[in-house]
C-alpha positions as CSV (number, residue, x, y, z in Angstrom):
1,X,0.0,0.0,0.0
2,X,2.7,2.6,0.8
3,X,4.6,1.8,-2.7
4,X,1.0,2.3,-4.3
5,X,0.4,5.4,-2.3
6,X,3.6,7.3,-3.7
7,X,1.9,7.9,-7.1
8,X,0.6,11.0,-7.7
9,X,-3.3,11.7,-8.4
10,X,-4.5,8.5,-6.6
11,X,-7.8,7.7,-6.7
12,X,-10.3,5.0,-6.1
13,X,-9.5,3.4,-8.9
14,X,-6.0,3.5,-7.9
15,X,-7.2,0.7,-5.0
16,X,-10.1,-0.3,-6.6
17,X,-9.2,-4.0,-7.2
18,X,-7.7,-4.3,-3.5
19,X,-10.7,-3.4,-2.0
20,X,-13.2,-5.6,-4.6
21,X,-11.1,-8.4,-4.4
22,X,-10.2,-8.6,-0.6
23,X,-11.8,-9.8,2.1
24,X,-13.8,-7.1,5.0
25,X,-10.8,-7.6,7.6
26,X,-8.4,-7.0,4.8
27,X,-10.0,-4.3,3.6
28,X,-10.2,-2.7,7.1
29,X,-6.4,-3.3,7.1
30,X,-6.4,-1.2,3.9
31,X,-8.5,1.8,4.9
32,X,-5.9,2.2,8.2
33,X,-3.2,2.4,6.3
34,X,-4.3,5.0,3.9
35,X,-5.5,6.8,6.7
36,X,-1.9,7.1,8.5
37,X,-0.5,8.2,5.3
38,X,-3.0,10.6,4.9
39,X,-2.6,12.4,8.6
40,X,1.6,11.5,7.6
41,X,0.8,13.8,4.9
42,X,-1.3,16.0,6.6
43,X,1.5,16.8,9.3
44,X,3.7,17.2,6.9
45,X,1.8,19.6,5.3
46,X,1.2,21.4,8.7
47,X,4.8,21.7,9.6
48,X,5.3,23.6,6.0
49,X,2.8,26.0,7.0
50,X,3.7,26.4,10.3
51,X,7.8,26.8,9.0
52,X,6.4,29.5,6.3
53,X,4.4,31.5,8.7
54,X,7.7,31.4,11.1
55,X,9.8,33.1,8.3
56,X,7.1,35.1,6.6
57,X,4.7,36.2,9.3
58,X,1.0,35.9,9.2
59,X,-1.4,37.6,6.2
60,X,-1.9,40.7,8.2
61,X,1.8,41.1,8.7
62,X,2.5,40.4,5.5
63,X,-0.3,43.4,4.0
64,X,0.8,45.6,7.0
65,X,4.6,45.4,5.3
66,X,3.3,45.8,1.8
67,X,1.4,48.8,2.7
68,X,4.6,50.5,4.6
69,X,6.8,49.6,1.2
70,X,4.5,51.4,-0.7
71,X,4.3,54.4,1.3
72,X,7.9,54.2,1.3
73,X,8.3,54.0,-2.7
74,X,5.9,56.3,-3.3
């Protein structure tokens, strides 16, 4: 499942015949693993946000220094 996971634009179809084929428990099996790669993905996602706000500041700081620039420039 994790191999599978790595493509890009998965979709059912992707694990179609792994569900159809399988049996409920399996299944199940299936369903928690792509759920922890999902929330894997997820945090990962997170920490990129959370290192960009860090470094960049917020949307509001971000405006606020835009607005100062161009009083500055003008």
């Amino acid at each position: 499942m994790r191999k599978l996971g790595h493509g890009t634009r998965n979709t059912f179809e992707t694990y179609r015949t792994f569900i159809e084929t399988r049996d409920a428990v399996v299944v199940a099996n299936i369903a928690v693993c792509l759920i922890h790669q999902t929330n894997y993905l997820l945090d990962q996602q997170r920490r990129s946000l959370e290192a960009e706000f860090v470094k960049h500041g917020g949307i509001r700081e971000r405006m606020t220094k835009a607005r100062l620039d161009a009083r500055r420039n003008q």
